[in-house]
N, C-alpha and C positions, 0 to 999 in steps of 0.2 A: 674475422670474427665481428659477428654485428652487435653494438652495443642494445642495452634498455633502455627505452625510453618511457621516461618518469614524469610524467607531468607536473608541474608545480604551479602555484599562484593560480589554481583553481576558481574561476569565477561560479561561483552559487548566485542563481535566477531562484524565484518565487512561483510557481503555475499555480492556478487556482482553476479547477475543476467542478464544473457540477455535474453531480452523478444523477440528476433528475433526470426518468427511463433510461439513464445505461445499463448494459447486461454485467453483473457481477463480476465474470472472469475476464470480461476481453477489458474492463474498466482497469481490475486490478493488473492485467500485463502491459500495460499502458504507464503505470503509477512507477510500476517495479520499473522498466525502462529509464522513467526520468529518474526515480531514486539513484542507481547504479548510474547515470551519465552515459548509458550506451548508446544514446542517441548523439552524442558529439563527438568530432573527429579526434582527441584528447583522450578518449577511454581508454584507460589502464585495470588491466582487473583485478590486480592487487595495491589501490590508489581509491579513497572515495573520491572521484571526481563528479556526483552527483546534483539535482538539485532539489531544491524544499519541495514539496505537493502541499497544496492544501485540497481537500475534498471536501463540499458544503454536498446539504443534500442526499445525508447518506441515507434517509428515512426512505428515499424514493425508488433507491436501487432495484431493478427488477433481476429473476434470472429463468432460464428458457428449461424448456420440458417438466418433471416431477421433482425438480432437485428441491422444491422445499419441502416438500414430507421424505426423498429418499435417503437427501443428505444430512450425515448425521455427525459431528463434533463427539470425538470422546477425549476424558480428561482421564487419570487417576491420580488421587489422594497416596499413593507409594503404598495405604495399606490392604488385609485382606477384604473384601468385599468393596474397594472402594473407588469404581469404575462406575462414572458419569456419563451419561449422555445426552445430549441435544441437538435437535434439531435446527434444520435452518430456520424453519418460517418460526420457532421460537424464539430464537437471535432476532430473525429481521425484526417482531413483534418487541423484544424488550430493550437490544441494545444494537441498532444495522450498524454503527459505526464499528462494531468489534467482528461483522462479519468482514467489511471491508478490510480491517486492519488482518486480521486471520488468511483471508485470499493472498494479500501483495506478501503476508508475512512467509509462507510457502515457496513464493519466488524470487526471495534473495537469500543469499547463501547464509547458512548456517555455522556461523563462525564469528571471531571479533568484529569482518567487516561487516559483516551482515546486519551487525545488532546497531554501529555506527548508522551505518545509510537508512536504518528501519527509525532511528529517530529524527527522521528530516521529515517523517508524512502526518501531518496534521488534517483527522479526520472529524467532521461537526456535521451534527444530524439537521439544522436548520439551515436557511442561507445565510445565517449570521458567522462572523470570525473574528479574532480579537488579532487578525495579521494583518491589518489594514495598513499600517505603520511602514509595513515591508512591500507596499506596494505590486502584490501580486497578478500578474499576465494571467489573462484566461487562454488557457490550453484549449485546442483545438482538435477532432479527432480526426 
């Protein structure tokens, strides 16, 4: 019988990413990666062995073919009539850091861990960031 292995004493690294010209989706499977830790040889999938992102830059993010007029974000308010809609190129126009965070938020799981590793990603629409402190590596793609 083969035991589990459980990582412990998780080392967390800082990436600092600029999304100036990357493509939306291949950015955010990249972010999700490092969130979840499935880039190190330690990855357990029920274990956040993850590490921080920071993304500057997010005003810049491009994404490929029609998806900003085809893609479309729906909410509902639980009541009757109360089905929201918008668009991407609305989002990129009022708020790109929430498109970002909506993409990476997609591709980690939906559950306790999910919601753990989705608060490691620090996304800022300028090149400015207040993680200087944490001395964060620029990621590389």
């Amino acid at each position: 019988m083969m035991k589990t292995y459980v990582p412990k004493d998780v080392e967390r690294k800082w990436w600092l990413i600029d999304a100036d010209g990357k493509v939306l989706g291949r950015l955010a499977t990249q972010v999700a990666i490092l969130l979840r830790g499935k880039n190190k040889p330690q990855f357990a999938a029920f274990v956040d062995t993850g590490d921080f992102v920071v993304v500057i830059n997010a005003e810049k993010i491009t994404v490929t073919g029609r998806k900003q007029e085809d893609k479309v974000y729906y909410s509902h308010s639980q009541y009757p009539g109360g089905l929201k809609t918008e668009t991407l190129k609305n989002l990129l126009e009022k708020e790109p850091e929430e498109a970002i965070r909506k993409a990476v938020r997609g591709m980690i799981p939906k559950n306790k861990l999910g919601r753990q590793v989705f608060k490691k990603l620090k996304v800022y629409r300028g090149p400015n960031h207040p993680h200087e402190a944490q001395r964060p590596e620029a990621y590389k793609f």
